[in-house]
mmCIF file as gemmi writes it, N, C-alpha and C atoms, coordinates in Angstrom:
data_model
loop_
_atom_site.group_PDB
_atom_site.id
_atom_site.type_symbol
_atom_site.label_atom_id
_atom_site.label_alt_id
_atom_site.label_comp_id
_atom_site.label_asym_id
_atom_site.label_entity_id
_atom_site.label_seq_id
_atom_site.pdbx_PDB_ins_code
_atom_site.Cartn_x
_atom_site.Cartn_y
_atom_site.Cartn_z
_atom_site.occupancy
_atom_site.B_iso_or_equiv
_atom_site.pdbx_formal_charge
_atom_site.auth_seq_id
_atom_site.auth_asym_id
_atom_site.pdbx_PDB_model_num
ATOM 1 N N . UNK Axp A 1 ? -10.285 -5.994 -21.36 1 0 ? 1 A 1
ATOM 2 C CA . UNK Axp A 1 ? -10.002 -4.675 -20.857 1 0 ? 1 A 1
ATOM 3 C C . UNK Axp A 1 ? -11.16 -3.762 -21.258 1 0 ? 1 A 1
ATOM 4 N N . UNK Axp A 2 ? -11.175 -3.09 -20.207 1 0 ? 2 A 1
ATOM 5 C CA . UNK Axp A 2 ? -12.717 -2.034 -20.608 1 0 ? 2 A 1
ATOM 6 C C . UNK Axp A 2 ? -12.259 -0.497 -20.77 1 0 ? 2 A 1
ATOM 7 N N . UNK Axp A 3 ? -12.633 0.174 -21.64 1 0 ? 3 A 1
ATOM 8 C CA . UNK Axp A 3 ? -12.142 1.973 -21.307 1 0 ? 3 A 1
ATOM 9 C C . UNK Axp A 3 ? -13.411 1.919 -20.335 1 0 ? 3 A 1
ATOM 10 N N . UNK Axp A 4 ? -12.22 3.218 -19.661 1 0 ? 4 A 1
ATOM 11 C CA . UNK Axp A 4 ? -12.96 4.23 -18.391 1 0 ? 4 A 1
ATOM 12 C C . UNK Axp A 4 ? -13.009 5.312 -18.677 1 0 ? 4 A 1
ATOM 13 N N . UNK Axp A 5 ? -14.357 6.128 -18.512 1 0 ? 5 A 1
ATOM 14 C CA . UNK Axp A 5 ? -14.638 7.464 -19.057 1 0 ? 5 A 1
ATOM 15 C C . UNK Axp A 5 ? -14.321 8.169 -17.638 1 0 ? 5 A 1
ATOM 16 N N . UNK Axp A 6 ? -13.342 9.751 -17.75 1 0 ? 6 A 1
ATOM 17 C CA . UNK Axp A 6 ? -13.371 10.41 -16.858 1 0 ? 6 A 1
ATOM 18 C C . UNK Axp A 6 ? -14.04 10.663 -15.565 1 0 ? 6 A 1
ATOM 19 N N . UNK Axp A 7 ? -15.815 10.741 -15.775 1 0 ? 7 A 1
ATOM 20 C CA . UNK Axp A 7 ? -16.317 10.315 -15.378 1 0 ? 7 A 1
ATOM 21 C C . UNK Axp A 7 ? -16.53 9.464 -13.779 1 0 ? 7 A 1
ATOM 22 N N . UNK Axp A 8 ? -16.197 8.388 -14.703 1 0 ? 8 A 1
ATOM 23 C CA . UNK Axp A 8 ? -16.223 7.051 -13.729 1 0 ? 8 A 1
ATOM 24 C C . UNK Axp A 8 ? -14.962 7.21 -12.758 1 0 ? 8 A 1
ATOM 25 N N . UNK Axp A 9 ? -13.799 7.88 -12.917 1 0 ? 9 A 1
ATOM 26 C CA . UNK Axp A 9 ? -12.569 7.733 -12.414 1 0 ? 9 A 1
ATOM 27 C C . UNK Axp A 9 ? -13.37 8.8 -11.097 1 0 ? 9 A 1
ATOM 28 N N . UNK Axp A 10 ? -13.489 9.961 -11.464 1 0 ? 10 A 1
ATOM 29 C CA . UNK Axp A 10 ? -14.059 11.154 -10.562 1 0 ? 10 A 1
ATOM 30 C C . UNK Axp A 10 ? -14.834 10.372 -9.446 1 0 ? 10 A 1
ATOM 31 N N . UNK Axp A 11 ? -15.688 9.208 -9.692 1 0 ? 11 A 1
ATOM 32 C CA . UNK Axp A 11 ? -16.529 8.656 -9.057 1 0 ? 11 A 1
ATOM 33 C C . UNK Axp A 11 ? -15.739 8.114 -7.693 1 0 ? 11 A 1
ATOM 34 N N . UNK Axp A 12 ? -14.729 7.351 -7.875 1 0 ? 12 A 1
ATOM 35 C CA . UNK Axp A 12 ? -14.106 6.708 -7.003 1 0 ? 12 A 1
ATOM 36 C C . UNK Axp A 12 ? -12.523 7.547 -6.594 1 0 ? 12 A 1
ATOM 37 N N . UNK Axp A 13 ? -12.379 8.786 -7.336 1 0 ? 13 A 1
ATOM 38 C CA . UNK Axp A 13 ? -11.179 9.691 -6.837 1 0 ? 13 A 1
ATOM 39 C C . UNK Axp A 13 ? -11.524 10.955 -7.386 1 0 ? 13 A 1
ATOM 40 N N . UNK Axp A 14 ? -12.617 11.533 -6.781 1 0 ? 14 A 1
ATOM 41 C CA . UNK Axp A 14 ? -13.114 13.211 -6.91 1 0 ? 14 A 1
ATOM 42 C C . UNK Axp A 14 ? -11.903 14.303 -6.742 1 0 ? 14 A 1
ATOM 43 N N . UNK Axp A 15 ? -11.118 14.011 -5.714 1 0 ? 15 A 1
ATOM 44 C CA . UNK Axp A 15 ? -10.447 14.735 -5.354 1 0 ? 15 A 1
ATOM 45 C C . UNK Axp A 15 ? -9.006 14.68 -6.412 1 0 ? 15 A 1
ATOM 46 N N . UNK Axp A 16 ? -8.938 14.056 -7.452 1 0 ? 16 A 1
ATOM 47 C CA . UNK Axp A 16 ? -7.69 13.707 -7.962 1 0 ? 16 A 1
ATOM 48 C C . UNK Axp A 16 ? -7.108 15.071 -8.355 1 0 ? 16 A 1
ATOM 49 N N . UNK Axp A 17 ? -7.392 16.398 -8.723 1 0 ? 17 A 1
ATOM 50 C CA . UNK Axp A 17 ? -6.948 17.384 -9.061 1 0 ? 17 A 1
ATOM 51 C C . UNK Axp A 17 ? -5.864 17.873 -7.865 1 0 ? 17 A 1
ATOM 52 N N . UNK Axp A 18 ? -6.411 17.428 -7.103 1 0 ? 18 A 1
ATOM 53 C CA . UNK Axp A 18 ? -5.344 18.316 -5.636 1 0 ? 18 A 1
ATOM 54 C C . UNK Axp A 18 ? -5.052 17.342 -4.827 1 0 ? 18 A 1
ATOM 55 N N . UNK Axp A 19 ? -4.627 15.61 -5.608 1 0 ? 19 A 1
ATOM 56 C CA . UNK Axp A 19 ? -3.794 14.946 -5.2 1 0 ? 19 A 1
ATOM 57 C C . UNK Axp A 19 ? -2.093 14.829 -5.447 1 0 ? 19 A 1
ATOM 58 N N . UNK Axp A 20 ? -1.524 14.443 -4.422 1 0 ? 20 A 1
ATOM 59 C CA . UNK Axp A 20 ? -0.059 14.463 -4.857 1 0 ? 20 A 1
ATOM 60 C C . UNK Axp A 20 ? 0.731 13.19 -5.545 1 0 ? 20 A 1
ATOM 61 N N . UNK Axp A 21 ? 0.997 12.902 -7.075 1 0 ? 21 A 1
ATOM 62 C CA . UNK Axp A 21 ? 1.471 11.785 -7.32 1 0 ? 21 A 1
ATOM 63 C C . UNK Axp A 21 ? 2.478 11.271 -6.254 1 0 ? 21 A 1
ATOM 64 N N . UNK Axp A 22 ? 2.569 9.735 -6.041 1 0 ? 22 A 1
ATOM 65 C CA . UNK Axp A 22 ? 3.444 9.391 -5.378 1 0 ? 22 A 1
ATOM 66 C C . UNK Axp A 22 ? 4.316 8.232 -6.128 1 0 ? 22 A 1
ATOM 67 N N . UNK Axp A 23 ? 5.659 7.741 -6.076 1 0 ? 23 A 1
ATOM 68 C CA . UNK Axp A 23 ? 6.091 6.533 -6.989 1 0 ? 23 A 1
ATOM 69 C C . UNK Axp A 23 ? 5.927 4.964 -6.043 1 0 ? 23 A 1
ATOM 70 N N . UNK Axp A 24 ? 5.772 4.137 -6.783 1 0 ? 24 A 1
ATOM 71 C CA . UNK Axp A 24 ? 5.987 3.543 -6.027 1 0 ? 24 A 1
ATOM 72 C C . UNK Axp A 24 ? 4.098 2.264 -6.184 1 0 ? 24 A 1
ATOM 73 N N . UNK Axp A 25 ? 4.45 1.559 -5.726 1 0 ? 25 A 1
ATOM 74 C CA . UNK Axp A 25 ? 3.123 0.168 -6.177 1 0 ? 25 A 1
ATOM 75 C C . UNK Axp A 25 ? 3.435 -0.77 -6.898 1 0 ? 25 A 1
ATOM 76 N N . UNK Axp A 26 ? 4.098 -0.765 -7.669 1 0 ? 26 A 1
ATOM 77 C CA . UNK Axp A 26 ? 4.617 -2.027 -8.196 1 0 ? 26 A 1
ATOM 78 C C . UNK Axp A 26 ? 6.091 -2.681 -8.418 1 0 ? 26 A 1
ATOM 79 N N . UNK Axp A 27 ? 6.185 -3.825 -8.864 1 0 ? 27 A 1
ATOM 80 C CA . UNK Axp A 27 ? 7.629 -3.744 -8.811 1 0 ? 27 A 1
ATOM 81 C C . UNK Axp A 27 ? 8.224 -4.61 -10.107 1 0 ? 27 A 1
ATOM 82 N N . UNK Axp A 28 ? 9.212 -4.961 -10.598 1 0 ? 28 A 1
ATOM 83 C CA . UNK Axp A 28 ? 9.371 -5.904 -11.676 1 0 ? 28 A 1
ATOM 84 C C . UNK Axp A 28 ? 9.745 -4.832 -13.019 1 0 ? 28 A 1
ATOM 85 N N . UNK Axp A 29 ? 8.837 -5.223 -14.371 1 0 ? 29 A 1
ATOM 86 C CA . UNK Axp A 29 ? 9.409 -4.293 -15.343 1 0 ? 29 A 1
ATOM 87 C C . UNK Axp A 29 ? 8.449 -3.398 -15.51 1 0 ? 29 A 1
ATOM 88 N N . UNK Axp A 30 ? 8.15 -2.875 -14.604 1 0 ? 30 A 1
ATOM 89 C CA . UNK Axp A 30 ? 7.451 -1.724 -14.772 1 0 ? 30 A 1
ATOM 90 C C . UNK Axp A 30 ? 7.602 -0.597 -13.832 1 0 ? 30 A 1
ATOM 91 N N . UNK Axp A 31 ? 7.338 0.562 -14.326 1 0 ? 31 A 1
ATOM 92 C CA . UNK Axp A 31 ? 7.262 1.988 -13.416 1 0 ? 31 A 1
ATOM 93 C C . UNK Axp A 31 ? 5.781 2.158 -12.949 1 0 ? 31 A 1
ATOM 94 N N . UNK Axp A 32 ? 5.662 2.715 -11.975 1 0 ? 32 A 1
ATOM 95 C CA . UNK Axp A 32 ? 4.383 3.185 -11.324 1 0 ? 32 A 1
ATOM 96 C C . UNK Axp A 32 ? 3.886 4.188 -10.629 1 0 ? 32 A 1
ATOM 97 N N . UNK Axp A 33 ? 3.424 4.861 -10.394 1 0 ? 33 A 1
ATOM 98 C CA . UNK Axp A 33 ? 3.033 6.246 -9.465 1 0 ? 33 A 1
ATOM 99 C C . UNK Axp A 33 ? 1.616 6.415 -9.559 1 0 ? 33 A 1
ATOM 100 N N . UNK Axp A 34 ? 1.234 6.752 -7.725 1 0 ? 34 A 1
ATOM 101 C CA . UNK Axp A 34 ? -0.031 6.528 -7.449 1 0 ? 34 A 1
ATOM 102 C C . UNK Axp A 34 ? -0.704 7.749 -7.234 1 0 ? 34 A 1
ATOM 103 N N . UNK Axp A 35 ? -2.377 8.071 -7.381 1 0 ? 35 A 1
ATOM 104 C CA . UNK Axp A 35 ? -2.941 8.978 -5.92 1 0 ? 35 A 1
ATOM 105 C C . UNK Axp A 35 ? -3.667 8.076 -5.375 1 0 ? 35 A 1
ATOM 106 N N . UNK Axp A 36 ? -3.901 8.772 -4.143 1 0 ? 36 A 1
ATOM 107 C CA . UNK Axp A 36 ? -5.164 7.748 -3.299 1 0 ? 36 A 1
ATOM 108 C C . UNK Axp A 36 ? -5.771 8.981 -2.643 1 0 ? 36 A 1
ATOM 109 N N . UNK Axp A 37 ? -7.202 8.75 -3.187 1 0 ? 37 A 1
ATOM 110 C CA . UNK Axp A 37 ? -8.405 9.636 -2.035 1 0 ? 37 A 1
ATOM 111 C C . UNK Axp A 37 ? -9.288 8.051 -1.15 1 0 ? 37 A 1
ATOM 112 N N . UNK Axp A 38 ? -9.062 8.265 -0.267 1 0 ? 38 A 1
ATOM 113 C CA . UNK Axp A 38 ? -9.558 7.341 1.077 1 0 ? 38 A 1
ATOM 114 C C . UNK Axp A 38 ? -9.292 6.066 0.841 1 0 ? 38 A 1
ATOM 115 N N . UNK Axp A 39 ? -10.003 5.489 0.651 1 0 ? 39 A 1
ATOM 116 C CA . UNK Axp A 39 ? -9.599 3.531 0.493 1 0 ? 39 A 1
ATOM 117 C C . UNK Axp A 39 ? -9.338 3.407 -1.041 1 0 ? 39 A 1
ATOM 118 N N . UNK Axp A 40 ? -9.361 4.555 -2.186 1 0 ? 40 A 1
ATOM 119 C CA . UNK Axp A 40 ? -9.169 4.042 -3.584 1 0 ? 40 A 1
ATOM 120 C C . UNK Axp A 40 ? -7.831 4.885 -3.682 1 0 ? 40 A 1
ATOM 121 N N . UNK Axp A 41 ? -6.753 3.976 -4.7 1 0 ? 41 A 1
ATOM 122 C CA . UNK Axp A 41 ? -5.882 4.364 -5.526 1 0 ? 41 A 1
ATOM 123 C C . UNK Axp A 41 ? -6.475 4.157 -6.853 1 0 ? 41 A 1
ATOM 124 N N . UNK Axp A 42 ? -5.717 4.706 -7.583 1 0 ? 42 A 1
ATOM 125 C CA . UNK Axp A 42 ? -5.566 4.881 -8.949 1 0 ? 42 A 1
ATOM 126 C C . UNK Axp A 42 ? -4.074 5.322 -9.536 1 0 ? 42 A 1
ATOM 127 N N . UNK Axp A 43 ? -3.275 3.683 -9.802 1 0 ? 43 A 1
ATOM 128 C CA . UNK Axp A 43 ? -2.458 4.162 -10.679 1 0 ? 43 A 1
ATOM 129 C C . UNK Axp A 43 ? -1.711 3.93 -11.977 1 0 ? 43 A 1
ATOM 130 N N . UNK Axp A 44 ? -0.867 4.796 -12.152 1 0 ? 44 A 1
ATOM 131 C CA . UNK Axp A 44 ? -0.239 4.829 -14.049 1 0 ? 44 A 1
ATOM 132 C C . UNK Axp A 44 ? 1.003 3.949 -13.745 1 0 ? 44 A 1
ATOM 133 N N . UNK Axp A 45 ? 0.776 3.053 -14.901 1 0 ? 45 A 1
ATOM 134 C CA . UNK Axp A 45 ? 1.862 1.911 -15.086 1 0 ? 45 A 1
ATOM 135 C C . UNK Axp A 45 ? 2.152 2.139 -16.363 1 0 ? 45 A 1
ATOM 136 N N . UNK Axp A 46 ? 3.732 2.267 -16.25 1 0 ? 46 A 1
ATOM 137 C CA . UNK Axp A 46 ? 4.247 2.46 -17.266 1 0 ? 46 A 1
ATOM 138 C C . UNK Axp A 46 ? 5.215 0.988 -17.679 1 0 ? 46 A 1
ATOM 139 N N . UNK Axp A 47 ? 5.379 0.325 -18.317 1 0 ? 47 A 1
ATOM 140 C CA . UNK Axp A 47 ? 6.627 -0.548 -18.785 1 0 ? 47 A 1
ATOM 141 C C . UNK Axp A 47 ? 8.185 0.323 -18.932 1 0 ? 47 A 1
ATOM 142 N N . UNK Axp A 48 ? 8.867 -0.505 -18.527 1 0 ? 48 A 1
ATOM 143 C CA . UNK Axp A 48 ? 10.297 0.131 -18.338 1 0 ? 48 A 1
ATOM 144 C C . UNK Axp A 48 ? 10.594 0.753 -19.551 1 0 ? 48 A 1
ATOM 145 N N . UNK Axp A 49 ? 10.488 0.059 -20.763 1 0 ? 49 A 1
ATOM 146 C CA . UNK Axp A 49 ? 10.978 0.287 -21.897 1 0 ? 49 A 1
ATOM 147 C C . UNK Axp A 49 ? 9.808 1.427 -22.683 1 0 ? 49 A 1
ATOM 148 N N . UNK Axp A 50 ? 9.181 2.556 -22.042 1 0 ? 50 A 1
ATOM 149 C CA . UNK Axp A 50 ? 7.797 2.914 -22.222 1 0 ? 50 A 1
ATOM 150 C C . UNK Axp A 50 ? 8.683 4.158 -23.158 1 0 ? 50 A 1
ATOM 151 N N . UNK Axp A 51 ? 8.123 4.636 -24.489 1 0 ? 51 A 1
ATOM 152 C CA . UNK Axp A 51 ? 8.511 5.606 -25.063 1 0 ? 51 A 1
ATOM 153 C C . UNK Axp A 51 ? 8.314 7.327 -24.703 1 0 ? 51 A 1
ATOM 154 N N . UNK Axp A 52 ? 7.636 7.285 -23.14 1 0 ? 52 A 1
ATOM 155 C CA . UNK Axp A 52 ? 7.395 8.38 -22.335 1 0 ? 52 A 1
ATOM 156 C C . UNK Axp A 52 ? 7.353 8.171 -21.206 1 0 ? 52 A 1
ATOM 157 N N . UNK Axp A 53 ? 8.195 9.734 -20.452 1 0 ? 53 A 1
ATOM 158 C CA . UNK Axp A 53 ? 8.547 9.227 -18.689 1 0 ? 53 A 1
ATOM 159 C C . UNK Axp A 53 ? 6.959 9.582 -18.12 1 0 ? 53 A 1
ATOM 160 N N . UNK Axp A 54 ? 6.95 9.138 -16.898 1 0 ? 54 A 1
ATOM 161 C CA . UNK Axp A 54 ? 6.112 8.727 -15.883 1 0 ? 54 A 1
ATOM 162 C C . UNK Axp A 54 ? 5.985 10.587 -16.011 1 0 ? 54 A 1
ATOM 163 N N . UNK Axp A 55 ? 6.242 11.473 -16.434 1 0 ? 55 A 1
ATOM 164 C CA . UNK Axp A 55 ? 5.758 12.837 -15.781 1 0 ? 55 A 1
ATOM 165 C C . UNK Axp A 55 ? 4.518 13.625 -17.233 1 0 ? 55 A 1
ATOM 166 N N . UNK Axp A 56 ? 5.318 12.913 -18.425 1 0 ? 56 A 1
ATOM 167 C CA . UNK Axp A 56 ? 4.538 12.632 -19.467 1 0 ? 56 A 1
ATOM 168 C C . UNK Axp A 56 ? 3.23 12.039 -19.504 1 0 ? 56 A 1
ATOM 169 N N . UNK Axp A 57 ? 3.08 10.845 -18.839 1 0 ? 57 A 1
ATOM 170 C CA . UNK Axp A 57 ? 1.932 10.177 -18.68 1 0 ? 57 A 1
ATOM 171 C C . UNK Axp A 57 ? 1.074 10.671 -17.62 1 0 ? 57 A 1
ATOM 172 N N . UNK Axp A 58 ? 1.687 11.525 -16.753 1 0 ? 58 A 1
ATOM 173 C CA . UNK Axp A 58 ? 0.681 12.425 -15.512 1 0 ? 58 A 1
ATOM 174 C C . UNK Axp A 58 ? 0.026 13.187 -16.567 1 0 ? 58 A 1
ATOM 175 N N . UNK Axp A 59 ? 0.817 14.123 -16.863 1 0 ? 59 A 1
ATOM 176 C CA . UNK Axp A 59 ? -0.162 15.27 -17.885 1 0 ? 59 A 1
ATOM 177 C C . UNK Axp A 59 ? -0.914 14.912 -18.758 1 0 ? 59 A 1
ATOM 178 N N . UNK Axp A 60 ? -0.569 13.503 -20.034 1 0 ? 60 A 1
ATOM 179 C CA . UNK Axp A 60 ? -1.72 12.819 -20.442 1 0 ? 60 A 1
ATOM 180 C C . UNK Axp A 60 ? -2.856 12.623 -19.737 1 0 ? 60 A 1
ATOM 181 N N . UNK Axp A 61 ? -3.066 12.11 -18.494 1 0 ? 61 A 1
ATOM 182 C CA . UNK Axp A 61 ? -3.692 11.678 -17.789 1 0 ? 61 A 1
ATOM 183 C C . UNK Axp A 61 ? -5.13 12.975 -17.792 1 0 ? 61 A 1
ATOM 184 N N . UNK Axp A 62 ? -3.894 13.916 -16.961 1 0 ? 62 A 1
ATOM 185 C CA . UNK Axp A 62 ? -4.807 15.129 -16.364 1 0 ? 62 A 1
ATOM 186 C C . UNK Axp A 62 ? -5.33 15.739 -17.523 1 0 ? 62 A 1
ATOM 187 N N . UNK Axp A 63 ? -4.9 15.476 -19.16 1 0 ? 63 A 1
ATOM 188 C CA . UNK Axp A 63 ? -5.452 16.401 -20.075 1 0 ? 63 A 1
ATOM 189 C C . UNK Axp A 63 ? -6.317 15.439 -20.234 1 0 ? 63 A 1
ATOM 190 N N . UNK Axp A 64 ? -6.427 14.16 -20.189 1 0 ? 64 A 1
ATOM 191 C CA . UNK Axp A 64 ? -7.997 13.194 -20.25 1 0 ? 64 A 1
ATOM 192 C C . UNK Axp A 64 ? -9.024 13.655 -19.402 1 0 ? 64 A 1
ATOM 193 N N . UNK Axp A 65 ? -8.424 14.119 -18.382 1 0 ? 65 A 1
ATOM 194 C CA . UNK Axp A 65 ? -9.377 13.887 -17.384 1 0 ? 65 A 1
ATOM 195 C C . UNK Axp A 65 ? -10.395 15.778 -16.797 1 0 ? 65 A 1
ATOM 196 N N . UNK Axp A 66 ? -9.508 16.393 -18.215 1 0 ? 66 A 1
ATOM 197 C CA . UNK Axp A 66 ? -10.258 17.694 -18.08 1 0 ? 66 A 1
ATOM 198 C C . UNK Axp A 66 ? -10.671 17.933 -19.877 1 0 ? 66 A 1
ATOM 199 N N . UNK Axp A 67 ? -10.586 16.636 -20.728 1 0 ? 67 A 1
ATOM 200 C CA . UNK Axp A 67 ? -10.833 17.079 -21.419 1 0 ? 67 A 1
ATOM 201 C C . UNK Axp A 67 ? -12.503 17.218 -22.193 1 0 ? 67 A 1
């Protein structure tokens, strides 16, 4: 597994600030919710049993990704 610097994410989803999460991409024991700018998604997988909901892990996300 490799970290991804903010950065790199911007590269392939510039527009992610004024995308709309959507649920939905995977299935089994896990939760999921996507964005997609043109042919790329990017999304947060959570495990069912995850000690924070999927709206928790958006705002993590977005405070990475402006921080």
């Amino acid at each position: 597994m490799k970290e991804v610097t903010p950065e790199q994410i911007r590269e392939f989803v510039p527009k992610w600030e004024k995308l709309d999460w959507k649920s939905g991409g995977f299935k089994g024991s896990c939760n999921a919710d996507f964005i997609q700018d043109g042919d790329y998604k990017l999304h947060l997988v959570l495990f069912e049993n995850a000690s924070i909901s999927m709206d928790e892990a958006i705002k993590q996300f977005k405070d990475f990704m402006i921080a």
